[in-house]
DOSEKE-110564 format. One record per residue (C-alpha): x, y, z. Coordinates in pm, whole numbers, padded with zeros to 5 digits, always signed. Layout:
REM residues N
XYZ
...
This chain:
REM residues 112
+00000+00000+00000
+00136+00361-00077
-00077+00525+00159
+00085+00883+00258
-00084+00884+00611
-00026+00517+00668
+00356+00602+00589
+00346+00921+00831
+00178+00679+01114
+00470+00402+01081
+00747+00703+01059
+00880+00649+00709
+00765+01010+00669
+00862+01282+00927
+00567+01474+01012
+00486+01734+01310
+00296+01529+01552
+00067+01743+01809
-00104+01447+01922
-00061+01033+01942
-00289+00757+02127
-00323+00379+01995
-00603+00477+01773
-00492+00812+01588
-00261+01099+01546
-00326+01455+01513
-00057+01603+01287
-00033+01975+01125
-00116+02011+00783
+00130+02114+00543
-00078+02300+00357
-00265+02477+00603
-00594+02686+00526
-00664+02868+00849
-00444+02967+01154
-00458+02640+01324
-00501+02333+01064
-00463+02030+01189
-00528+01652+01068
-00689+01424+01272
-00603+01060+01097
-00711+00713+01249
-00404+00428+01227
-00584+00167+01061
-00626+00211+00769
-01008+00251+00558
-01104+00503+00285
-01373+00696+00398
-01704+00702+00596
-01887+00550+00337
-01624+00254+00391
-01587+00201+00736
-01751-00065+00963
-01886-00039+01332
-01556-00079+01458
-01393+00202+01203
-01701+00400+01329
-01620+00339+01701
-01222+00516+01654
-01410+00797+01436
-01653+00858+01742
-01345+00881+01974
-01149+01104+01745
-01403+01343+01783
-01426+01299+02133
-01041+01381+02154
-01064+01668+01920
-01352+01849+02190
-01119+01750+02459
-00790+01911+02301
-00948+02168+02168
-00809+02453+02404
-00410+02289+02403
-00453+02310+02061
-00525+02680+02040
-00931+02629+01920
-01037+02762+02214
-01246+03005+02079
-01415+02759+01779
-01372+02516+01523
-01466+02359+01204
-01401+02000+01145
-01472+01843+00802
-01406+01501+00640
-01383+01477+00235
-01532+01187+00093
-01451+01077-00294
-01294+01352-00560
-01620+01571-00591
-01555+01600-00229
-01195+01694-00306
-01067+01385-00059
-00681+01418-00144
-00591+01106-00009
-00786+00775+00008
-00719+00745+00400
-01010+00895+00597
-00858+01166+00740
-01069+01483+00977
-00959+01876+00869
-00950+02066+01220
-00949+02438+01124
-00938+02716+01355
-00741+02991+01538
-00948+03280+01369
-01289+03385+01257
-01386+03142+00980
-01578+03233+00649
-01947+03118+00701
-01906+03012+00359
-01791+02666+00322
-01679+02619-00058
């Protein structure tokens, strides 16, 4: 598999780590669209939400749970916007589900 994010997990590609449990990293994103723009990226590896099973679903749910509970470490304390791009109409970059944490300053209401 030549899977970018599964290559940044194992360390075969250096990559700023702000966060690291058993299930996930949180990593900045190198091309960042807001102040604070973080990746949220489960280790095991599935494509999307339209791909993952109950168990996939059950590290999603706690990645979110994580992301609310670092939110003020990681400099969101005053709001966030997390979105996850599915397919290339959705403009999903790399076929790893991956979560777009973006923050650190007023955010356009518009989303596109």
């Amino acid at each position: 598999m030549d899977c970018i994010f599964c290559k940044i997990i194992k360390g075969e590609i250096p990559s700023t780590k702000v966060y690291e449990d058993k299930k996930m990293i949180i990593i900045n994103d190198i091309a960042p669209q807001a102040a604070k723009h973080y990746l949220a990226i489960p280790k095991v590896h599935f494509a999307n939400i339209v791909e993952m099973d109950k168990k996939q679903a059950k590290i999603v749910g706690k990645m979110l749970k994580t992301i609310g509970e670092l939110a003020d470490s990681l400099g969101l304390q005053d709001g966030f916007r997390i979105v996850s791009n599915k397919g290339e109409n959705g403009c999903q970059s790399v076929g790893h589900l991956h979560i777009h944490i973006l923050g650190g300053e007023k955010l356009s209401e518009k989303m596109g």
